[in-house]
N, CA, C and O of each residue as an XYZ file, in Angstrom:
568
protein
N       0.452     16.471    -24.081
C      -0.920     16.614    -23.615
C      -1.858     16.084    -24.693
O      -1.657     16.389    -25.868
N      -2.975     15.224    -24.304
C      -4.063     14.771    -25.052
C      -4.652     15.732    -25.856
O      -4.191     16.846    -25.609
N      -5.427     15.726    -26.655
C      -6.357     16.558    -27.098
C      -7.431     16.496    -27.104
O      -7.729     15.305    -27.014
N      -8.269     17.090    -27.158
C     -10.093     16.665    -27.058
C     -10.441     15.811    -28.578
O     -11.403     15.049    -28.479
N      -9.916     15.847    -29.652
C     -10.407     14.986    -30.309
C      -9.434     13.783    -30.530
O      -9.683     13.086    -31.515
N      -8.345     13.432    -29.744
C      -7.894     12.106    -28.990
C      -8.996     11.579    -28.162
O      -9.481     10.477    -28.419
N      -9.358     12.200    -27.323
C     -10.682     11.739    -26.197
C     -11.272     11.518    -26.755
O     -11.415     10.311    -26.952
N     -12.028     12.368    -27.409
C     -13.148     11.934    -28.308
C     -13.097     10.705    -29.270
O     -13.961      9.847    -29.088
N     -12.235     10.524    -30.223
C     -11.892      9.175    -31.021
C     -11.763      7.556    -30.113
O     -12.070      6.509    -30.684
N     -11.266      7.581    -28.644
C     -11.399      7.002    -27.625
C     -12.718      6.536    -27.406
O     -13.042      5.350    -27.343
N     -13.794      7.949    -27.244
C     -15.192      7.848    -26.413
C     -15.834      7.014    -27.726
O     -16.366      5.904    -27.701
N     -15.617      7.900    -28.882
C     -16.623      7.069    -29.950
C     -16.155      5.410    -30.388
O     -16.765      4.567    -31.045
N     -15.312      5.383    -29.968
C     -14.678      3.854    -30.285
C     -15.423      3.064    -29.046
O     -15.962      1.961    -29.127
N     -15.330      3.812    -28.005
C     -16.383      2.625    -26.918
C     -18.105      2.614    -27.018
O     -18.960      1.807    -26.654
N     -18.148      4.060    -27.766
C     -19.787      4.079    -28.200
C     -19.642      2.682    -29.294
O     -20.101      1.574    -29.013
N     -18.997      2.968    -30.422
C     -19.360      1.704    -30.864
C     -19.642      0.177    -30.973
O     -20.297     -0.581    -31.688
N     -18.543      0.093    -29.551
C     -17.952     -1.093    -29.265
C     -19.873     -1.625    -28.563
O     -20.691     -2.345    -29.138
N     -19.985     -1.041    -27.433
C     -21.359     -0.656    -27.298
C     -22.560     -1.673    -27.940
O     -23.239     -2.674    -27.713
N     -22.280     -0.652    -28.882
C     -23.160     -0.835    -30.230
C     -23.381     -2.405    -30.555
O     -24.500     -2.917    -30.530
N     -22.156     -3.140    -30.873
C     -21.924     -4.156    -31.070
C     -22.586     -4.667    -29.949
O     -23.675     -5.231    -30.061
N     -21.869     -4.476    -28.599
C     -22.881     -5.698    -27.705
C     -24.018     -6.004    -27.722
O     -24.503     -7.136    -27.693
N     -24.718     -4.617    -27.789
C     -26.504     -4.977    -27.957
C     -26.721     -5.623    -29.317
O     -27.903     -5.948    -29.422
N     -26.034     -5.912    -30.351
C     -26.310     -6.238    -31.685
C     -25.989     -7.760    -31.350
O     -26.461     -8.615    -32.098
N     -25.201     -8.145    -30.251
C     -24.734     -9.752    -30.128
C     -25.065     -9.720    -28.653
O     -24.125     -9.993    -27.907
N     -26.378     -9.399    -28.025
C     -26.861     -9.304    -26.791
C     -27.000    -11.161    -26.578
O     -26.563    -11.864    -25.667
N     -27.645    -11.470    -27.595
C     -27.803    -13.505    -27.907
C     -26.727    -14.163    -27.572
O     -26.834    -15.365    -27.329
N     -25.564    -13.567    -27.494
C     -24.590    -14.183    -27.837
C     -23.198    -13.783    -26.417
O     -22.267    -13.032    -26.709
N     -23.293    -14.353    -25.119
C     -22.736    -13.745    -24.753
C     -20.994    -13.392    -24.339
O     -20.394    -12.595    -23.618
N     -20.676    -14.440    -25.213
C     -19.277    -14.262    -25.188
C     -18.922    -13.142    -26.059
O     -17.913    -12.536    -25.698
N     -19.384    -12.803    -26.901
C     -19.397    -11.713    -28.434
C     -19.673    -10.381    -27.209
O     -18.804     -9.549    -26.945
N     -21.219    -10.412    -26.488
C     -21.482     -9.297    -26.030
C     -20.549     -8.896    -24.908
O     -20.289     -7.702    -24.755
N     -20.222     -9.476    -24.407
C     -19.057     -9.380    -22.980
C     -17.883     -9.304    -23.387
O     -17.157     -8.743    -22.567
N     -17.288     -9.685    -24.466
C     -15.911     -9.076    -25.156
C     -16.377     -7.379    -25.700
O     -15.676     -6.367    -25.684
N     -17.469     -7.506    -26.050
C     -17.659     -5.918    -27.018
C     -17.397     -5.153    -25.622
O     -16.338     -4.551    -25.447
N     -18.371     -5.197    -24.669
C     -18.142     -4.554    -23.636
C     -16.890     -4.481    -22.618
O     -16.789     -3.407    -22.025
N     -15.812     -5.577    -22.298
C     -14.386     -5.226    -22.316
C     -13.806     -4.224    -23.104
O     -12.873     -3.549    -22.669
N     -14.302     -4.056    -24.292
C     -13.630     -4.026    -25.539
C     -14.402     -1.814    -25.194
O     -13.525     -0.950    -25.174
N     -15.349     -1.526    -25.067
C     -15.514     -0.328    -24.628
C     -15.222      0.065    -23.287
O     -15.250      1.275    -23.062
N     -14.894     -0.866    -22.169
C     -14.634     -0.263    -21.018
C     -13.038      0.375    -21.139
O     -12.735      1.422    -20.567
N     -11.913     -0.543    -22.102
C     -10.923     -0.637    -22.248
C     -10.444      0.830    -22.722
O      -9.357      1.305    -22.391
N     -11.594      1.635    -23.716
C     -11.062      2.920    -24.648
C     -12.028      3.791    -23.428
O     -11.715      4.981    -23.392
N     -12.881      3.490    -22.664
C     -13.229      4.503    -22.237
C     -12.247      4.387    -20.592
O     -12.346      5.228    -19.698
N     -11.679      3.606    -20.554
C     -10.469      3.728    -19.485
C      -9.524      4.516    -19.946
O      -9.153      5.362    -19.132
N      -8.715      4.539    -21.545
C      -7.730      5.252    -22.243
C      -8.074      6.961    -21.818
O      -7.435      7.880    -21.307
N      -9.333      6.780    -22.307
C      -9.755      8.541    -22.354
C      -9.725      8.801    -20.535
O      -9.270      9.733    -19.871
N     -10.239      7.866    -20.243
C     -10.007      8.740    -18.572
C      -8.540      8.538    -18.200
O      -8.247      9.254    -17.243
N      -7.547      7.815    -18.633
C      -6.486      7.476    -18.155
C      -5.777      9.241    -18.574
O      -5.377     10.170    -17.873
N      -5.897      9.046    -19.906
C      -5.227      9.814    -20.400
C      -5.701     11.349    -19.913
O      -4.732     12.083    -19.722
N      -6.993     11.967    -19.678
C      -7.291     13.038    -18.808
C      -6.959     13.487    -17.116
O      -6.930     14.606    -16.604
N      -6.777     12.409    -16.639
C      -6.015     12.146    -15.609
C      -4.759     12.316    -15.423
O      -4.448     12.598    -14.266
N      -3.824     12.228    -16.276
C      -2.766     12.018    -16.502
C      -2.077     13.651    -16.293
O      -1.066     13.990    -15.679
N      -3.247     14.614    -17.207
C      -2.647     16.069    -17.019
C      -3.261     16.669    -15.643
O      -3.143     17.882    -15.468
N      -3.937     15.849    -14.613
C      -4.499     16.585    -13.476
C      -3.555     16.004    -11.964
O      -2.997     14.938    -11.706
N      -3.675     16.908    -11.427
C      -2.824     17.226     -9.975
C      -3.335     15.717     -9.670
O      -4.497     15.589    -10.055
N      -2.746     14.407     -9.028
C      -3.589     13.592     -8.490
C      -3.458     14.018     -7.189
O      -2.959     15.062     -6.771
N      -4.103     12.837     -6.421
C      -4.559     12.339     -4.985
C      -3.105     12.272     -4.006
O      -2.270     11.410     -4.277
N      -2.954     12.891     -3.270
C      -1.411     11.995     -2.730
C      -1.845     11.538     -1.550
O      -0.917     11.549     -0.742
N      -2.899     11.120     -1.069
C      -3.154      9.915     -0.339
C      -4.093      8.802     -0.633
O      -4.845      8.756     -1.607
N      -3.955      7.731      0.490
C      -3.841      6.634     -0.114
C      -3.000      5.751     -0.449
O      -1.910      6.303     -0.301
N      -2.735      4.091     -1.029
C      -1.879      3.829     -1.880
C      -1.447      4.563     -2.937
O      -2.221      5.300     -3.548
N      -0.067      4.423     -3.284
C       0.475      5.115     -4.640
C      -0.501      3.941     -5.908
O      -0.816      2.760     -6.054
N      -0.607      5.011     -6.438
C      -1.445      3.730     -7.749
C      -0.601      3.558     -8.659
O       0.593      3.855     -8.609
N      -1.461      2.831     -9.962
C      -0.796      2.426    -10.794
C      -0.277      3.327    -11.461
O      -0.829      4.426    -11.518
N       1.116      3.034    -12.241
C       1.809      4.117    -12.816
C       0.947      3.940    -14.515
O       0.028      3.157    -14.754
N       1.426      4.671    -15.248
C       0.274      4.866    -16.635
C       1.164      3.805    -17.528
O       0.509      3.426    -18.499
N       2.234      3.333    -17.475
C       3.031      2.745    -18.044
C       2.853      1.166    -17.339
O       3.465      0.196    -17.786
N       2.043      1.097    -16.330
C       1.894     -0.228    -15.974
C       0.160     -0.273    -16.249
O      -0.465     -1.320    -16.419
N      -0.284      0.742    -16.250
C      -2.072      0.190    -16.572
C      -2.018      0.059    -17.735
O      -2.941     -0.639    -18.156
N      -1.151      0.519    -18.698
C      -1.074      0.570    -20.457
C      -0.513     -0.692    -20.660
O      -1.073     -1.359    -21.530
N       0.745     -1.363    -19.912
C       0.959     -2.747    -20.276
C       0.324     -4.038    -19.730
O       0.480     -5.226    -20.014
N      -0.702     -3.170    -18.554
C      -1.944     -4.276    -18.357
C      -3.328     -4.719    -19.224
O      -4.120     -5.657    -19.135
N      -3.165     -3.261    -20.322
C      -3.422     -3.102    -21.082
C      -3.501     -4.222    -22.666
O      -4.206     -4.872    -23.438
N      -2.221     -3.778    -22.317
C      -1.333     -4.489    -23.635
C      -1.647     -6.291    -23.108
O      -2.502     -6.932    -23.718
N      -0.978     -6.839    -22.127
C      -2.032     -7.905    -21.804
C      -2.528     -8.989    -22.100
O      -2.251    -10.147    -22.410
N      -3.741     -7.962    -21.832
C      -5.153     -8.682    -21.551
C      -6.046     -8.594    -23.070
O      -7.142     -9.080    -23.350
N      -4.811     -7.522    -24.154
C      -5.591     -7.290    -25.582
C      -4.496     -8.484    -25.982
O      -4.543     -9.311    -26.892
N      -3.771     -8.318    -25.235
C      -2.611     -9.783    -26.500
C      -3.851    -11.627    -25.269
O      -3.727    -12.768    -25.715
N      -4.154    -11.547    -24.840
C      -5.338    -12.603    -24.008
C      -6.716    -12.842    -25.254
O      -7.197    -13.821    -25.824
N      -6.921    -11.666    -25.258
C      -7.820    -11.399    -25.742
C      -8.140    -12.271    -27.349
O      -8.929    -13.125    -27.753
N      -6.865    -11.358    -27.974
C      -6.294    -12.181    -29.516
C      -6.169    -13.910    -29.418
O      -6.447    -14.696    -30.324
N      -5.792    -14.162    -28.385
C      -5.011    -15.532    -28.744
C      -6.338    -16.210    -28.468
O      -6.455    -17.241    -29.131
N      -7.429    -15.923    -27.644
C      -8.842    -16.449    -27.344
C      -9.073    -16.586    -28.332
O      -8.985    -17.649    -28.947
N      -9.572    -15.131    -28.912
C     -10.383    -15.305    -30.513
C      -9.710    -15.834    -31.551
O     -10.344    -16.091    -32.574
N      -8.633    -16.035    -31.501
C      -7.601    -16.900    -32.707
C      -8.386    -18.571    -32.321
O      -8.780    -19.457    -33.079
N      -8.375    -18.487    -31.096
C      -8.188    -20.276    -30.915
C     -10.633    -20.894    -31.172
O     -11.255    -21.900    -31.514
N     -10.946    -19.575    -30.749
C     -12.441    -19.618    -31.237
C     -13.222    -20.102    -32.359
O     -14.128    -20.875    -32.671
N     -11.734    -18.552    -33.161
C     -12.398    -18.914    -34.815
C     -11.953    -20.557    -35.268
O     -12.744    -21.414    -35.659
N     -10.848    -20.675    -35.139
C     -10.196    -22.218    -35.598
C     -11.402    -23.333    -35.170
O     -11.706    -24.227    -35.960
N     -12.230    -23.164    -33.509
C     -13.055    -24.034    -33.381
C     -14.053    -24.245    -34.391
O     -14.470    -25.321    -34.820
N     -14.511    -22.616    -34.843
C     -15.796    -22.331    -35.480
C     -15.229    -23.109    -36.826
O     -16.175    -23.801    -37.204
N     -14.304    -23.270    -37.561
C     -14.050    -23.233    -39.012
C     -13.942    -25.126    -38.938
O     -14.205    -25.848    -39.900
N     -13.534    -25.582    -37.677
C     -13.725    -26.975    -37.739
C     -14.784    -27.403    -37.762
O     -15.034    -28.248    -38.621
N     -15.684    -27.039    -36.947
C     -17.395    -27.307    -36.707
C     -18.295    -27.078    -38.447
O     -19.345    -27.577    -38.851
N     -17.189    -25.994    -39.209
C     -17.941    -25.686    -40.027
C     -19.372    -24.763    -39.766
O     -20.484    -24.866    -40.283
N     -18.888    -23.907    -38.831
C     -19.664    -22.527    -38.593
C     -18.810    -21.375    -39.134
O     -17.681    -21.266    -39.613
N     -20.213    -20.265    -38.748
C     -19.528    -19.174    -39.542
C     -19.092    -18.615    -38.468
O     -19.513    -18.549    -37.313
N     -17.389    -17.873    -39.494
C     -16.519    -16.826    -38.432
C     -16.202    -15.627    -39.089
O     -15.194    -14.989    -38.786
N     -17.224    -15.160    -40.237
C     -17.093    -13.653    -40.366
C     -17.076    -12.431    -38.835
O     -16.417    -11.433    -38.543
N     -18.344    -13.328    -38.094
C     -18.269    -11.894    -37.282
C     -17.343    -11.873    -36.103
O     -17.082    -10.775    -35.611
N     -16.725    -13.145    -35.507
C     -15.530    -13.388    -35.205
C     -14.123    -12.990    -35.620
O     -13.159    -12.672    -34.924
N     -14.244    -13.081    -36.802
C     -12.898    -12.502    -37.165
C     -13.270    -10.744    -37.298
O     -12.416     -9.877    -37.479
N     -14.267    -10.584    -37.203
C     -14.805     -8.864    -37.187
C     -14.351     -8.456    -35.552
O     -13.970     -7.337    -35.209
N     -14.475     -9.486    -34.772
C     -14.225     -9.020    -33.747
C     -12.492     -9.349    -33.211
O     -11.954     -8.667    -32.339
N     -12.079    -10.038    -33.634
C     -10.518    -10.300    -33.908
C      -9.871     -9.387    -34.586
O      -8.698     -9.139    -34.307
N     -10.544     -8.723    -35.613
C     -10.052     -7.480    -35.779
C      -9.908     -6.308    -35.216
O      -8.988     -5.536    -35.487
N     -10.958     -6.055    -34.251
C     -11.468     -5.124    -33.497
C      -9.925     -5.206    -32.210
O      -9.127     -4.311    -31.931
N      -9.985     -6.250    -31.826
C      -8.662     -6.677    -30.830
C      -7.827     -6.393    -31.363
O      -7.361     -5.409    -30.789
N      -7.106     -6.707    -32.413
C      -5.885     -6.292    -32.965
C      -5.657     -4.422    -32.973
O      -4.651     -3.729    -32.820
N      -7.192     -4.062    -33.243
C      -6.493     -2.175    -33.234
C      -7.157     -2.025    -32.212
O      -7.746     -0.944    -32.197
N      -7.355     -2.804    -31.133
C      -7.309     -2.166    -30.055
C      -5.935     -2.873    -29.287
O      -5.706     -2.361    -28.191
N      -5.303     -3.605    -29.557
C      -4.038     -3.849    -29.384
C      -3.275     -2.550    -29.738
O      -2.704     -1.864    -28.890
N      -3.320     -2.209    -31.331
C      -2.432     -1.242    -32.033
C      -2.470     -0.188    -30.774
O      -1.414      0.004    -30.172
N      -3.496      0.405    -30.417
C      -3.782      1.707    -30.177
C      -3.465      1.162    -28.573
O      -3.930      1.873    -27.682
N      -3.044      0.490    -28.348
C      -1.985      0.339    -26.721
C      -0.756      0.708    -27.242
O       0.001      1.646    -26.995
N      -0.717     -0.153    -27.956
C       0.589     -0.209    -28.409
C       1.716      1.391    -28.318
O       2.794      1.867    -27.964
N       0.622      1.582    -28.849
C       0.748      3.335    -29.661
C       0.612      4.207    -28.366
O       1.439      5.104    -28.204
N      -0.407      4.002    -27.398
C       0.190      4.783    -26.776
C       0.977      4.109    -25.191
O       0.772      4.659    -24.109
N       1.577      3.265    -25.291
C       2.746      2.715    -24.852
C       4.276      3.536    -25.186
O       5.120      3.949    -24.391
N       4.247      3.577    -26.563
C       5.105      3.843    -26.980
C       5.089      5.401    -26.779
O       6.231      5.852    -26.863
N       4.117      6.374    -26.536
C       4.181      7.961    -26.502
C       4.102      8.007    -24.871
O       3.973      9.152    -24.437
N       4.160      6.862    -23.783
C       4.394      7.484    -22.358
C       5.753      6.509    -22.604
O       6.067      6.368    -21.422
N       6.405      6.017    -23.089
C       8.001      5.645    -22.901
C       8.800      6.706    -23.427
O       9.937      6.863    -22.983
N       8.283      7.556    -24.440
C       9.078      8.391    -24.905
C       8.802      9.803    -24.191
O       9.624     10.708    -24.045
N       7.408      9.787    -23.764
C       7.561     11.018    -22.779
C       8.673     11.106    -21.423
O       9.456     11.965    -21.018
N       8.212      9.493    -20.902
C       9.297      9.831    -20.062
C      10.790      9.458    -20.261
O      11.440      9.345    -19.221
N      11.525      9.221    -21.604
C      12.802      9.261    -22.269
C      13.144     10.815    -21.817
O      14.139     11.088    -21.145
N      12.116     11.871    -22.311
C      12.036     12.850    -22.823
C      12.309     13.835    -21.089
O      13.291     14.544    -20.873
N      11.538     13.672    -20.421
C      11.569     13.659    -18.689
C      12.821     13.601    -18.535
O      13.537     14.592    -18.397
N      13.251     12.293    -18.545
C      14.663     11.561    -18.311
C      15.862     12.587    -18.691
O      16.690     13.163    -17.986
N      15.640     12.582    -19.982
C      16.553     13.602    -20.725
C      16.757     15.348    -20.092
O      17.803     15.959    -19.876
N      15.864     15.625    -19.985
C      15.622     17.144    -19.512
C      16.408     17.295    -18.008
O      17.177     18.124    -17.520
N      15.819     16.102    -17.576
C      17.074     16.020    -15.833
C      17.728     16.107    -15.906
O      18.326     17.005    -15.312
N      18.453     15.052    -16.917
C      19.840     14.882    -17.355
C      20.534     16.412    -17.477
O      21.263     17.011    -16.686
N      20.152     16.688    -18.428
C      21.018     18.486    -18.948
C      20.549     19.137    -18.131
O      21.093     20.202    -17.840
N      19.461     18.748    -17.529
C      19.541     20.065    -16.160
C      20.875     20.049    -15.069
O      21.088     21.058    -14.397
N      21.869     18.684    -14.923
C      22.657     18.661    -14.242
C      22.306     17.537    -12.871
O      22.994     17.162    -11.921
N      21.179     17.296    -13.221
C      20.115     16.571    -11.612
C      21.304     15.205    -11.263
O      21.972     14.836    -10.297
N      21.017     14.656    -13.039
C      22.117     13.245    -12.726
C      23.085     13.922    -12.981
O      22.229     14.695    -12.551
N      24.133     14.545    -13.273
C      25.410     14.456    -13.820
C      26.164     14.112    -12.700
O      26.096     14.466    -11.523
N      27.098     13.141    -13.470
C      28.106     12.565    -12.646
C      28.722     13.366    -12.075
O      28.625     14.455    -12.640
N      29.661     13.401    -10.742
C      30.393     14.289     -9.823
C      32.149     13.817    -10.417
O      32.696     12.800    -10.843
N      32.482     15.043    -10.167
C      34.282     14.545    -11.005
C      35.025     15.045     -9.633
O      36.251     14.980     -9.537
């Protein structure tokens, strides 16, 4: 289970992200990545609050959390290879790519932090998996 200051570290990471857009409002490839870039953690925090509540059972079945996290994963590895191929333009032109690579950084731990929690719903449900198991659910028949 999440914790409220998991959520919270989520919410303030998209407040900041935020932040940034209006600071590169001029600029709108900068401002429209910042804002991907907060819809993305404030999707985590609702994903992840969701996750401990009864859902909907009608309707389509939705996405499983292990497929919105590697849609996740992605569109932040899209994301990187953009701003990789940006800055290289900027450094040929002989412009500046401090705040580019500020924001290439920003992608990379927001990569990490898929990553990361990729890796804690594969092991939850290892963990699922496992518990069936010794409950007898799978055991083989002799």
């Amino acid at each position: 289970m999440i914790t409220k200051e998991e959520i919270e570290k989520f919410l303030a990471k998209a407040d900041e992200a935020e932040l940034e857009a209006v600071k590169d409002k001029n600029d709108s490839n900068l401002h429209d990545t910042w804002l991907i870039i907060a819809a993305s953690y404030r999707d985590l925090a609702r994903l992840r609050v969701l996750k401990d509540q009864p859902g909907d059972q009608t309707g389509p079945a939705p996405e499983t959390d292990l497929e919105i996290m590697e849609g996740y994963i992605r569109e932040a590895e899209s994301n990187i290879a953009t701003q990789r191929v940006r800055i290289e333009g900027l450094r040929r032109d002989g412009s500046p790519t401090l705040r580019s690579e500020i924001l290439l950084k920003t992608f990379e731990d927001t990569l990490r932090v898929y990553q990361e929690c990729l890796t804690t719903l594969l092991a939850t449900q290892a963990e699922k998996n496992q518990s069936t198991f010794d409950e007898g659910a799978d055991a083989p028949k002799l």
